[in-house]
Each structure stands twice: as C-alpha cells, then as structure tokens.
N, CA, C and O atoms as a GROMACS GRO file, in nm:
protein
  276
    1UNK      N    1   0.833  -0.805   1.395
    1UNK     CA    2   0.703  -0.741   1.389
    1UNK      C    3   0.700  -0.646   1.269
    1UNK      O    4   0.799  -0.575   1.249
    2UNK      N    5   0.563  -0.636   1.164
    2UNK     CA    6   0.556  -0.597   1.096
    2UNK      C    7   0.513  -0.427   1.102
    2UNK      O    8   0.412  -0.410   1.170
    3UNK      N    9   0.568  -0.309   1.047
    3UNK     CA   10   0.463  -0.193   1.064
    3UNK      C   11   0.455  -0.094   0.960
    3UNK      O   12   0.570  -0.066   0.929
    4UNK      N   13   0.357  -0.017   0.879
    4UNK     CA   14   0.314   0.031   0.878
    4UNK      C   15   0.363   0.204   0.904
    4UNK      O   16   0.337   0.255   1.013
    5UNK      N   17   0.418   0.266   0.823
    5UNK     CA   18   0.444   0.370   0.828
    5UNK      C   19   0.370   0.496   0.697
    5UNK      O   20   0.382   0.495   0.574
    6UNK      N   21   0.291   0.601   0.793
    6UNK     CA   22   0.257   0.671   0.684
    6UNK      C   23   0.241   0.796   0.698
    6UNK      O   24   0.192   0.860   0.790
    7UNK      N   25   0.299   0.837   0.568
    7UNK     CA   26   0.366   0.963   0.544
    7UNK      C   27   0.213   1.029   0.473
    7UNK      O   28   0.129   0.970   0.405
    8UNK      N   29   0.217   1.220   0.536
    8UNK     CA   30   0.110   1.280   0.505
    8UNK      C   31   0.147   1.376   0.418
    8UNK      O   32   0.074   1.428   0.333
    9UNK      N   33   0.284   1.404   0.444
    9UNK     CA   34   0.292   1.545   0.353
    9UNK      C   35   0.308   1.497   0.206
    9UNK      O   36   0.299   1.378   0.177
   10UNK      N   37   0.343   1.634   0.075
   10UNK     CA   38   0.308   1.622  -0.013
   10UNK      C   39   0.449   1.738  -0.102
   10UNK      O   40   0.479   1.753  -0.220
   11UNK      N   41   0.499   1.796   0.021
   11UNK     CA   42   0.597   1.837  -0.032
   11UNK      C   43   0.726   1.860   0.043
   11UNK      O   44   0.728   1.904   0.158
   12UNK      N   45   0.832   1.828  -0.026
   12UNK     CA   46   0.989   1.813   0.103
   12UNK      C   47   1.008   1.943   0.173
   12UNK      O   48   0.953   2.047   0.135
   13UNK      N   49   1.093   1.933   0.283
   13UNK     CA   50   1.144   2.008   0.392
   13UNK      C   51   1.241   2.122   0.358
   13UNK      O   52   1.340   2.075   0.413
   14UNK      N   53   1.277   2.222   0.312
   14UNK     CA   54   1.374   2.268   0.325
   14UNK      C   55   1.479   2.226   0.449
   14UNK      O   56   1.426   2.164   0.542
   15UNK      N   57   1.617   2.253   0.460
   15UNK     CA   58   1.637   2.258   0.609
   15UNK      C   59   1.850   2.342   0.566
   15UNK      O   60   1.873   2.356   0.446
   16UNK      N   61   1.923   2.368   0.629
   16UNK     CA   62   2.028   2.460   0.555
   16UNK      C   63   2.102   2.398   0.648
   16UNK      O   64   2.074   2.416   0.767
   17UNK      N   65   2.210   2.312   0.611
   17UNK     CA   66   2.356   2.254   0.697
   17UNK      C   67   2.415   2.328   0.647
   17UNK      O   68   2.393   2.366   0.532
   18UNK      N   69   2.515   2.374   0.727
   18UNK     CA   70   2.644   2.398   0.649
   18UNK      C   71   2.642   2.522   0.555
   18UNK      O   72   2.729   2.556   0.475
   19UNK      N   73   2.497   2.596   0.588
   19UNK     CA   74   2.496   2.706   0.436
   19UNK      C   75   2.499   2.654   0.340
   19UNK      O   76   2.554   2.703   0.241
   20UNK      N   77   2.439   2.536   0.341
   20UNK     CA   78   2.402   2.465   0.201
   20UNK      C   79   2.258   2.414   0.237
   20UNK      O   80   2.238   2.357   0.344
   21UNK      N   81   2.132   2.440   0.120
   21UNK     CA   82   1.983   2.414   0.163
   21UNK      C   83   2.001   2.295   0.092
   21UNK      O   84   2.078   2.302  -0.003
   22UNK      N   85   1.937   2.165   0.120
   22UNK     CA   86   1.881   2.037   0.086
   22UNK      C   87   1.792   2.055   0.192
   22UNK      O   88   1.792   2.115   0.300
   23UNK      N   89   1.646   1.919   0.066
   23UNK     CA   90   1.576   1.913   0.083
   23UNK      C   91   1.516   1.779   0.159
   23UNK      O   92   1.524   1.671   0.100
   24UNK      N   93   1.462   1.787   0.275
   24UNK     CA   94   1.426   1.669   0.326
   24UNK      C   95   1.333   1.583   0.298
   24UNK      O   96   1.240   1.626   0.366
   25UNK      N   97   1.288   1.476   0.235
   25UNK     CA   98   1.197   1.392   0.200
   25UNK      C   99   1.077   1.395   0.316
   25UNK      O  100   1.102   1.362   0.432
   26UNK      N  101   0.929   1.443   0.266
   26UNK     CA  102   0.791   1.382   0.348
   26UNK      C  103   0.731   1.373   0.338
   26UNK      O  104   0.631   1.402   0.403
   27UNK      N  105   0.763   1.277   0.166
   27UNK     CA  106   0.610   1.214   0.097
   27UNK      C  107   0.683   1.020   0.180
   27UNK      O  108   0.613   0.924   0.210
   28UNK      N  109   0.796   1.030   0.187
   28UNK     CA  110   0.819   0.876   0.194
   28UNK      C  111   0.914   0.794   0.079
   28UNK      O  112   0.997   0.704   0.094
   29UNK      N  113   0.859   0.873  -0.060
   29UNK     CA  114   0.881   0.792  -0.164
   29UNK      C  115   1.038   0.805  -0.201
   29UNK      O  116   1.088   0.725  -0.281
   30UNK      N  117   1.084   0.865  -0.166
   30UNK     CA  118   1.234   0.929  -0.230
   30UNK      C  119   1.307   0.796  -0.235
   30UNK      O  120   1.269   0.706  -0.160
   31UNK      N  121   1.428   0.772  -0.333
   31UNK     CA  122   1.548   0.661  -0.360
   31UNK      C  123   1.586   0.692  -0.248
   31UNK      O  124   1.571   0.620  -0.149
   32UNK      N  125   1.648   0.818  -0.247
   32UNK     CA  126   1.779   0.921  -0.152
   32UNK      C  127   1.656   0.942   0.003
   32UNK      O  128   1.640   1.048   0.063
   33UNK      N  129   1.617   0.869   0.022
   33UNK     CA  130   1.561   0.876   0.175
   33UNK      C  131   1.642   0.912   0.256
   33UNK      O  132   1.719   0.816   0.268
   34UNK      N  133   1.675   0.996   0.325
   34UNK     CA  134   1.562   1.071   0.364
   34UNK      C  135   1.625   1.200   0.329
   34UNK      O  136   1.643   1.287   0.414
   35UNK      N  137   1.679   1.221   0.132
   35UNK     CA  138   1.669   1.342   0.064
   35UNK      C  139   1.608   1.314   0.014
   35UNK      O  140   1.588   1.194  -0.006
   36UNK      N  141   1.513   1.447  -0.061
   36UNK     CA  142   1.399   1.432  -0.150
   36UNK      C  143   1.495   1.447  -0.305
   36UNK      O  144   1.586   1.528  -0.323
   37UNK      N  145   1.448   1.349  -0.402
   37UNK     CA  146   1.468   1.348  -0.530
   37UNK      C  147   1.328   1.339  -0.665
   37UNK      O  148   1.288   1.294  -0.772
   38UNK      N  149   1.304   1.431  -0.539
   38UNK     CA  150   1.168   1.475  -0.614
   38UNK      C  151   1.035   1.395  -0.664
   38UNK      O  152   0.942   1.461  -0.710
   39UNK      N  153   1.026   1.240  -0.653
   39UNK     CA  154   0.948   1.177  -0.628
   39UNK      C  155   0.780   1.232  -0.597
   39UNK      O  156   0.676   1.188  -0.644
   40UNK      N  157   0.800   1.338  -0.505
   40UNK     CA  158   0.654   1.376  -0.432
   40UNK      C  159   0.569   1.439  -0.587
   40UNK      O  160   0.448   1.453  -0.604
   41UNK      N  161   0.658   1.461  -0.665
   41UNK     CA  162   0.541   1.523  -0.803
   41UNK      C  163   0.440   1.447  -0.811
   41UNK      O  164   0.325   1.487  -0.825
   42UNK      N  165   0.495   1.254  -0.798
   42UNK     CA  166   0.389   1.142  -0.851
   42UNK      C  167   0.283   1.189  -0.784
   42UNK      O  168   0.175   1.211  -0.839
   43UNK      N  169   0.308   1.208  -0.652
   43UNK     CA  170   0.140   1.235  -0.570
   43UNK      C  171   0.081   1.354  -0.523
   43UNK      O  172   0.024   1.368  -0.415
   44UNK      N  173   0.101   1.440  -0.614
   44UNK     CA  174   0.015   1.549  -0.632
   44UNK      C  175  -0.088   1.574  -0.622
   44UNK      O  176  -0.150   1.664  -0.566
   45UNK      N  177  -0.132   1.416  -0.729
   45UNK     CA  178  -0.347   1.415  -0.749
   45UNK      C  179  -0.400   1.348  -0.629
   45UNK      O  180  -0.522   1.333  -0.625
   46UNK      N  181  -0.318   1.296  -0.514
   46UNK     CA  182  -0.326   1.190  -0.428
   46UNK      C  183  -0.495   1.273  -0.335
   46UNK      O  184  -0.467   1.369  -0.262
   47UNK      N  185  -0.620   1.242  -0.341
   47UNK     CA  186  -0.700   1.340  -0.236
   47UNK      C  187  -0.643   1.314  -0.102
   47UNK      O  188  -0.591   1.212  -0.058
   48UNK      N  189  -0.668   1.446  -0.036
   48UNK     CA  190  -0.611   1.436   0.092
   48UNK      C  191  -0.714   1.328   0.209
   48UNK      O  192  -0.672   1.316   0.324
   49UNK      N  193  -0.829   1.265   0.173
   49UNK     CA  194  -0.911   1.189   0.271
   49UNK      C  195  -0.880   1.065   0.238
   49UNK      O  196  -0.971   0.999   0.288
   50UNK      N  197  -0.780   0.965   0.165
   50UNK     CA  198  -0.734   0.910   0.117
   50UNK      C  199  -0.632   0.780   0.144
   50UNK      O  200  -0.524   0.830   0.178
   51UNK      N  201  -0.624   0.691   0.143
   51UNK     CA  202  -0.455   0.624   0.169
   51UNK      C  203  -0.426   0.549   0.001
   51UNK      O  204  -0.496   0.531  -0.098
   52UNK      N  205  -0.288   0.524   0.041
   52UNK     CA  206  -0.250   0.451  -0.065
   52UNK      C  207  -0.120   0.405  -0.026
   52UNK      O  208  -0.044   0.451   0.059
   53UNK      N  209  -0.107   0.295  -0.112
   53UNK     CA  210   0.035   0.238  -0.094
   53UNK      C  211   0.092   0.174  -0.223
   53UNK      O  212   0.028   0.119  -0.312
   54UNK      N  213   0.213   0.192  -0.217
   54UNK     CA  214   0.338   0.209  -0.322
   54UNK      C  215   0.406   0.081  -0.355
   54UNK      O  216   0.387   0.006  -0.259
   55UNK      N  217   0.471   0.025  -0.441
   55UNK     CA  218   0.555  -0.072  -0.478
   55UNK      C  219   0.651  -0.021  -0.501
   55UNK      O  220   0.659   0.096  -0.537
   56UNK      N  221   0.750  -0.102  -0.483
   56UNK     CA  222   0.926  -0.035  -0.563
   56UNK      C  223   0.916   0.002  -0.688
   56UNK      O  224   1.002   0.053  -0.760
   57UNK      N  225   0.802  -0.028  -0.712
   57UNK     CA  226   0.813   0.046  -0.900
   57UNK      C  227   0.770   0.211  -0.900
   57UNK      O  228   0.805   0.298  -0.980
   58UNK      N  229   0.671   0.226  -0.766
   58UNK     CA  230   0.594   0.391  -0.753
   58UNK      C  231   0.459   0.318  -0.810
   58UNK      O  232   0.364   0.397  -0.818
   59UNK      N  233   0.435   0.209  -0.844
   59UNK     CA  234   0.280   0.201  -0.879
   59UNK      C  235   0.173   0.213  -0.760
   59UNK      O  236   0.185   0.162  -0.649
   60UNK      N  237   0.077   0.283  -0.802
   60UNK     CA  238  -0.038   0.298  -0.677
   60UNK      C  239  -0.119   0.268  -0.629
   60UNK      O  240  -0.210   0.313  -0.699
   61UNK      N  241  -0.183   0.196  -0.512
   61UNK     CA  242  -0.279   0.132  -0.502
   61UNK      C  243  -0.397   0.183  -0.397
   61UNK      O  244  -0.358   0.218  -0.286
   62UNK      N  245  -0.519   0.189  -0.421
   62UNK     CA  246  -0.602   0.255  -0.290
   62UNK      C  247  -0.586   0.165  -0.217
   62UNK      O  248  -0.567   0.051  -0.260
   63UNK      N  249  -0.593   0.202  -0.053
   63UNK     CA  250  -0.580   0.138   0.066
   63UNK      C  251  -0.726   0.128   0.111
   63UNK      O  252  -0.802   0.205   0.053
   64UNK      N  253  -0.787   0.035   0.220
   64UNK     CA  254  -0.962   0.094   0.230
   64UNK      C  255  -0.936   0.104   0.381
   64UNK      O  256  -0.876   0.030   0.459
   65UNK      N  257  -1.002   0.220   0.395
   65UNK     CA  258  -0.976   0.255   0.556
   65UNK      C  259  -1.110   0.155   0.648
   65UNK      O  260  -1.228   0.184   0.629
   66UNK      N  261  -1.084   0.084   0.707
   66UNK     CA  262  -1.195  -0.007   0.823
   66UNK      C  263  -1.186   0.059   0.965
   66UNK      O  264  -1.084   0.046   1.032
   67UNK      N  265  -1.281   0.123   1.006
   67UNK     CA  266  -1.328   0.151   1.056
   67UNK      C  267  -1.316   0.055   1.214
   67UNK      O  268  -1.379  -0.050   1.211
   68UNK      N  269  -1.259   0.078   1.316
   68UNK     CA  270  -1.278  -0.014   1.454
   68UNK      C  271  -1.341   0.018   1.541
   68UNK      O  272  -1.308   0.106   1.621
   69UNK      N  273  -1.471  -0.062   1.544
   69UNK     CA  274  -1.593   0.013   1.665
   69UNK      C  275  -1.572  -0.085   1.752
   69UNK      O  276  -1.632  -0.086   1.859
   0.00000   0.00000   0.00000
C-alpha cells in the first residue's frame, strides 16, 4: 500500500543527547533523515495554504488540493 506523508514544519527540532544539541529534521527533505542538513532553507518561500511535492533532485512541484464532498 501506497502513502503519502506530509511534513508542515519549516524549521528543524533542536533536541540535546548526551549534552550534545543536534538538530531534528521537520521539513522531510533532509539526506541525514531524520537529522536536519539543512535542506529546509529550499522551502522558505513555500506559502503556508499550500502543498507541494519533491523529487530526489529537491525540484518542486504544486500539489492541487480536491476537495471531498
């Protein structure tokens, strides 16, 4: 089964193991999933009423939201 996962935030997690801070990925896009390698800059301009979806390259595409009545 196929799904569909989507990420809202726009900027990573702090979080401190060990007395050491890394950053947790929660744009989605990161190599180092689920560390952030900073990736989330690309979608900065992203509007927040919005979807989109990504290729392995980071290229962007609008998504169209349909409506189910």
């Amino acid at each position: 089964m196929s799904r569909v996962k989507i990420f809202n935030k726009k900027q990573p997690k702090p979080i401190t193991v060990n007395d050491k801070e890394v950053w947790i990925c929660q744009c989605g896009l990161s190599a180092d999933f689920p560390f952030c390698n900073g990736t989330h800059h690309k979608i900065q301009d992203e509007p927040e009423n919005e979807l989109y979806q990504y290729d392995e390259k980071l290229n962007r595409k609008k998504v169209k939201i349909v409506e189910d009545n």
